[in-house]
C-alpha positions, 0 to 999 in steps of 0.5 A: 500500500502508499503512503500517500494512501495511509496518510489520507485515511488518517485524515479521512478517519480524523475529519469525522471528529473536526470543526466544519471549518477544518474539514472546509480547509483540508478538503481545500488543501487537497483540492491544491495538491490536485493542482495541474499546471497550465502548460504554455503555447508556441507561436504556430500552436496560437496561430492555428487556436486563432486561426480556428476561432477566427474560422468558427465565427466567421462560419458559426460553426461549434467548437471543441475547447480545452481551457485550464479552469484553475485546477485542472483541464476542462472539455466544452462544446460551444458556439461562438458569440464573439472574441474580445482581443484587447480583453483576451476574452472568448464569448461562448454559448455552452452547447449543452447548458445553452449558458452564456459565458466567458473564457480568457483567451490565455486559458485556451489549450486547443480547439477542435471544430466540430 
């Protein structure tokens, strides 16, 4: 067995006898440890992310994006609204949710037209 694993089996034993708070806490800090980094793009890999972009607005087509959320990568199927370059925002339509909502240019890891 790890020990990462017996180390988080204390702190699961012991998180029944704590303060909400504290549980809120350590839940928090694993939720760091989970953390995955944004890795960062060369110039031909932005070139084709805006070129695609460029193309599905033009064409209102749906696209497939990955984006860092913070924590980790996401997965969405959206239609694009519009893209704000001086704000590096990208104005989306969720295909499954039909929310509206924003993603930060810099966040964008690929893009799949779909």
């Amino acid at each position: 067995m790890k020990k990462e694993h017996l180390n988080d089996r204390g702190n699961i034993k012991w998180a029944s006898m704590m303060l909400p708070e504290h549980v809120e806490k350590l839940k928090e800090m694993w939720r760091e440890d989970e953390r995955v980094e944004k890795g960062d793009l060369d110039e031909q890999q932005a070139a084709e992310i805006d070129f695609k972009l460029q193309l599905a607005l033009k064409d209102d087509l749906t696209v497939g994006i990955n984006y860092h959320n913070g924590f980790d990568y996401s997965f969405s199927k959206v239609k694009l609204l519009s893209i704000a370059h001086e704000k590096k925002t990208l104005y989306v339509v969720d295909q499954e949710s039909k929310d509206k909502g924003e993603v930060s240019l810099h966040a964008i890891s690929d893009v799949t037209i779909i």
